[in-house]
VORODREN-714225 format. One record per residue (C-alpha): residue number from 1; residue in one letter; z, y, x. Coordinates in steps of 0.1 Angstrom, whole numbers, plus 5000, padded with zeros to 4 digits. Layout:
# VORODREN-714225
NUM, A, Z, Y, X
...
This chain:
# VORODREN-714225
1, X, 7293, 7186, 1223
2, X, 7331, 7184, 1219
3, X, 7331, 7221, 1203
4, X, 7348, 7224, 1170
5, X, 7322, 7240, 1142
6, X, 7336, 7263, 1120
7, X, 7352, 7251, 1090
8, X, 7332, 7280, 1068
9, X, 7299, 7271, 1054
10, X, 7275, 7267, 1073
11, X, 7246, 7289, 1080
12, X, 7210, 7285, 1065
13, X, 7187, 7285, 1090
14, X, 7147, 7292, 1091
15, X, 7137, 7259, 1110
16, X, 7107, 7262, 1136
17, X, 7083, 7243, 1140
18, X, 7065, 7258, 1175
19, X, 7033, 7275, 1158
20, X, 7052, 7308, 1158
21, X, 7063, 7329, 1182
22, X, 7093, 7315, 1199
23, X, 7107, 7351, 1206
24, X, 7112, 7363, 1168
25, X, 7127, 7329, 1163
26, X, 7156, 7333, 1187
27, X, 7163, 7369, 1173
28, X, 7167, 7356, 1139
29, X, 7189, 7326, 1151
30, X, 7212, 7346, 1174
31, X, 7216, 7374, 1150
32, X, 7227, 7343, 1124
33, X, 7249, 7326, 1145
34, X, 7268, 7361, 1157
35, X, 7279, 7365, 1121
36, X, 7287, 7327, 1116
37, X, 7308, 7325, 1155
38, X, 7313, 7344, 1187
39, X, 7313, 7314, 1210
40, X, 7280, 7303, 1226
41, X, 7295, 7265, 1226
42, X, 7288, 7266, 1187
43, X, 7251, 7278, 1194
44, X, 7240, 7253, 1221
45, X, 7252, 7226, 1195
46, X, 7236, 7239, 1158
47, X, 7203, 7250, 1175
48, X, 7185, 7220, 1169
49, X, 7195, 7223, 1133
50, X, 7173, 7256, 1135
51, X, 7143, 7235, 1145
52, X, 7120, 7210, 1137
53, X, 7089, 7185, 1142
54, X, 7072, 7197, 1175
55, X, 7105, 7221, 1183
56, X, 7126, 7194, 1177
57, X, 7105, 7163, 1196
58, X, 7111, 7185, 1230
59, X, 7149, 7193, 1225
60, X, 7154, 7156, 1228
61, X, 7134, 7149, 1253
62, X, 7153, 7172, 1276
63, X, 7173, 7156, 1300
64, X, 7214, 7156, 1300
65, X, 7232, 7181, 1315
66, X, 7206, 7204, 1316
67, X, 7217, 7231, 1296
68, X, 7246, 7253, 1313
69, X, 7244, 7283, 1288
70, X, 7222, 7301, 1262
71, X, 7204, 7324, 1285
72, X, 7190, 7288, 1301
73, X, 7182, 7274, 1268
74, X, 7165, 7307, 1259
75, X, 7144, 7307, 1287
76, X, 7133, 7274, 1288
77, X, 7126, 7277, 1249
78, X, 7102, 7308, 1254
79, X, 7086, 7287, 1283
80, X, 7077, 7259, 1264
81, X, 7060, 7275, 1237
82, X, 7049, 7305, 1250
83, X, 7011, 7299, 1241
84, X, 7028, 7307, 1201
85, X, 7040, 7339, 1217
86, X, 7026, 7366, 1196
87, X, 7001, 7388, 1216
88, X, 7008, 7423, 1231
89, X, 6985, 7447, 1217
90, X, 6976, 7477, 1238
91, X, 6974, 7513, 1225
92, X, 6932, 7511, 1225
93, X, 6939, 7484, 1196
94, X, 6961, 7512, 1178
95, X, 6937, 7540, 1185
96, X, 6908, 7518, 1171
97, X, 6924, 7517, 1135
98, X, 6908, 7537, 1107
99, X, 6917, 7543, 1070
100, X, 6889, 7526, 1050
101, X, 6870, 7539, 1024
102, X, 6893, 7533, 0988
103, X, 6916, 7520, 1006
104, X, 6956, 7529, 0994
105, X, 6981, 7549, 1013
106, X, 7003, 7524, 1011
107, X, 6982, 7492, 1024
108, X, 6967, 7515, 1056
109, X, 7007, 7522, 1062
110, X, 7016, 7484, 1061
111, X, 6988, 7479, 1082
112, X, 6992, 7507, 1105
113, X, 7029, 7501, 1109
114, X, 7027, 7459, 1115
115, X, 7002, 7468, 1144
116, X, 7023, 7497, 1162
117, X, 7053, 7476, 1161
118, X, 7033, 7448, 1186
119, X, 7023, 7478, 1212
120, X, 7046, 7480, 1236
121, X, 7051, 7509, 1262
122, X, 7039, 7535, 1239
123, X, 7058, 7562, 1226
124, X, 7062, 7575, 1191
125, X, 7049, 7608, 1199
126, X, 7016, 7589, 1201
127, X, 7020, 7566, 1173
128, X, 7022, 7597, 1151
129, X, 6996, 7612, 1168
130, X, 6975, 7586, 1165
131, X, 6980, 7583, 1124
132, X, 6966, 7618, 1116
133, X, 6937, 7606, 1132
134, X, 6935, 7575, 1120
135, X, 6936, 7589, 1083
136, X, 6910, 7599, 1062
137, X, 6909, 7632, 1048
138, X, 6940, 7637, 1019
139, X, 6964, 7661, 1016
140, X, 6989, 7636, 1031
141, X, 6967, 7642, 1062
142, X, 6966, 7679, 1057
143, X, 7005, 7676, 1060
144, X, 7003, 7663, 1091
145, X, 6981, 7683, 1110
146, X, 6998, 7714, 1094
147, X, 7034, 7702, 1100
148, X, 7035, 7674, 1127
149, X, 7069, 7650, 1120
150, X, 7092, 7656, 1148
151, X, 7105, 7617, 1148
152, X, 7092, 7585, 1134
153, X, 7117, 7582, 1108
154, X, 7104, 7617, 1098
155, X, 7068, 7604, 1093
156, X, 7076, 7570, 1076
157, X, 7100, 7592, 1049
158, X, 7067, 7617, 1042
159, X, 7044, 7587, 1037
160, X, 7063, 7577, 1014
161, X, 7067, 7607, 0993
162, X, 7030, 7608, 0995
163, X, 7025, 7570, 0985
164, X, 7050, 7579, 0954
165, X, 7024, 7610, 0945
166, X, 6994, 7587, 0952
167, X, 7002, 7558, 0928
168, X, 7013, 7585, 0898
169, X, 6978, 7604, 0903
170, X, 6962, 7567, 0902
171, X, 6986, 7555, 0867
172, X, 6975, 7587, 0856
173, X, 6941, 7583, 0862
174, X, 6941, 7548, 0843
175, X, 6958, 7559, 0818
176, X, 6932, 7587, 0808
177, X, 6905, 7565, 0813
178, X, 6922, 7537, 0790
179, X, 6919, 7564, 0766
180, X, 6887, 7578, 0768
181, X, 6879, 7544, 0763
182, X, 6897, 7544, 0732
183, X, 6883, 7573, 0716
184, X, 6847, 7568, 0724
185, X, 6848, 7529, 0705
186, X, 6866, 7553, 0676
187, X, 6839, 7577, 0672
188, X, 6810, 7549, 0678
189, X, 6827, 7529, 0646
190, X, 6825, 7565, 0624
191, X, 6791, 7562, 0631
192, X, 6780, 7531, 0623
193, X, 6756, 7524, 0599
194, X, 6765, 7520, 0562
195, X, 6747, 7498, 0533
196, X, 6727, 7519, 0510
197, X, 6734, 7554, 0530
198, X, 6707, 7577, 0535
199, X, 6693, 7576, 0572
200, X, 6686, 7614, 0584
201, X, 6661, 7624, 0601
202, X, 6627, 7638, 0598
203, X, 6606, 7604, 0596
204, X, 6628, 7595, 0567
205, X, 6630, 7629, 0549
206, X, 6591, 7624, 0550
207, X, 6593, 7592, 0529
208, X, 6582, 7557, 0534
209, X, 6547, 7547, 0539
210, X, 6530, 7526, 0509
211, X, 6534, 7522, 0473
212, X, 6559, 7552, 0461
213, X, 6570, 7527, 0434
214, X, 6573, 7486, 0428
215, X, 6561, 7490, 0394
216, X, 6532, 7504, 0375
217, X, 6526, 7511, 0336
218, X, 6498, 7483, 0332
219, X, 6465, 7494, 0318
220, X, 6454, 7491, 0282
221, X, 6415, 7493, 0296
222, X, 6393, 7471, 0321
223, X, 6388, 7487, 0353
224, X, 6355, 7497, 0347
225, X, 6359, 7518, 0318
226, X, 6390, 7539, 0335
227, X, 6365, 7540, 0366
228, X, 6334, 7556, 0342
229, X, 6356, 7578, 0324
230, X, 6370, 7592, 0357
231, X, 6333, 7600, 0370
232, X, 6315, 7612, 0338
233, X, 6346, 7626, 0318
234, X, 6356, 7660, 0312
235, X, 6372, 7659, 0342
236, X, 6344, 7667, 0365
237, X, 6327, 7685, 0339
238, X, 6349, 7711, 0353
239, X, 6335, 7711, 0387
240, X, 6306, 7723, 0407
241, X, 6276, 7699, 0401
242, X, 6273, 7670, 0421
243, X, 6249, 7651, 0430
244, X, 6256, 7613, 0426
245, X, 6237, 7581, 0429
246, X, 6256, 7554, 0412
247, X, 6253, 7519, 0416
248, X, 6278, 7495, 0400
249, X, 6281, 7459, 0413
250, X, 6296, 7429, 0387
251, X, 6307, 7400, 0407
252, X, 6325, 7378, 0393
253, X, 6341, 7408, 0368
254, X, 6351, 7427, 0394
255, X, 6337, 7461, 0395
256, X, 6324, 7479, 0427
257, X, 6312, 7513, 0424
258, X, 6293, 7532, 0454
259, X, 6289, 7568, 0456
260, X, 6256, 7582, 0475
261, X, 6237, 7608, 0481
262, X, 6272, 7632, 0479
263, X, 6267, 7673, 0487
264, X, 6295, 7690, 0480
265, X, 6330, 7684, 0464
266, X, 6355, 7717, 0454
């Protein structure tokens, strides 16, 4: 406690809190502190400034005197909260992962390489191994199989010439589809129906059903003397004889004339 700090700034310092694992938190603080001082006096006496709630509560509960140098601290820190520890995965877990249908190069790579880095005791011969299998079929796969990386510094500097290729084909692919898009809604709008155009087609080249006109020359006559002039004019004098049986109905001044008895009309 009577060891000078630094008169530098001082570091900032990711505080913990116990819910994480208690290893990756003493790499980050002792890689910190080697940059800020080489003597462990100045650790043992900032580290509870790296820590907090829970963390913090058992630091001071510790008796005095009980810390002779880091290596104690460190292991009695790891003890105390080694059910945060994060869990070893085994090479069955790696084997077990599989590149899922649509998904990106680039997410199965995150994935893939967050859970080969918790395996421990397996080489990278097997890691790389285990990725062409893992894939599904692309020509980043087809790479592998025909040209197997030598190191694993190898593979991660091909995935990612493949992940650059991948995300081009896929703004590409956008792109073209964006303007499809486009050009469709362009050629729909030419064709959209204008106000007094004529419709083509065959039902309308054939003319609309009903009345050819809205009006008519009005007649100078009553019905019933256009009607007799059309039947007994010279109009069927010019046809074969026919043989009619007239009967013409007046009600109410409207006539009604029924045709009977009809043989043959030219």
């Amino acid at each position: 406690m009577e060891e000078q700090i630094p008169e530098r700034a001082f570091l900032v310092l990711e505080k913990y809190d116990g819910a994480g694992d208690p290893e990756e938190h003493l790499r980050s603080f002792v890689d910190a502190m080697t940059t800020y001082s080489p003597n462990e006096n100045v650790w043992y006496k900032v580290f509870s400034l790296s820590i907090k709630g829970e963390a913090l509560a058992w630091f001071h509960s510790l008796r005095p005197l009980t810390i002779n140098d880091f290596a104690t601290l460190r292991d009695m820190f790891e003890r105390q909260f080694s059910t945060s520890k994060a869990r070893n995965l085994t090479y069955l877990e790696l084997t077990n992962i599989k590149q899922q249908k649509g998904e990106s190069l680039r997410d199965f790579m995150d994935w893939f390489n967050k859970t080969a880095r918790q395996v421990r005791g397996v080489g990278k011969k097997f890691t790389i191994s285990t990725l062409a299998t893992a894939l599904r079929p692309s020509p980043f796969t087809d790479n592998l199989f025909v040209e197997p990386p030598l190191t694993h510094d190898e593979l991660q500097e091909r995935a990612a010439r493949f992940i650059r290729i991948e995300e081009m084909r896929a703004v590409k692919r956008r792109q073209q589809e964006q303007s499809s898009t486009s050009g469709q809604e362009k050629k729909e709008g030419k064709k959209s129906f204008v106000l007094g155009e004529q419709p083509k087609g065959q039902k309308y080249r054939d003319g609309p059903k009903g009345a050819r006109f809205e009006k008519y020359t009005p007649l100078n006559m009553p019905r019933a003397r256009v009607l007799q002039e059309v039947f007994f004019g010279p109009l069927l004098e010019s046809l074969q004889p026919l043989s009619f049986h007239l009967r013409c109905l007046t009600p109410l001044g409207v006539h009604h004339c029924y045709a009977a008895n009809f043989e043959s009309l030219v």
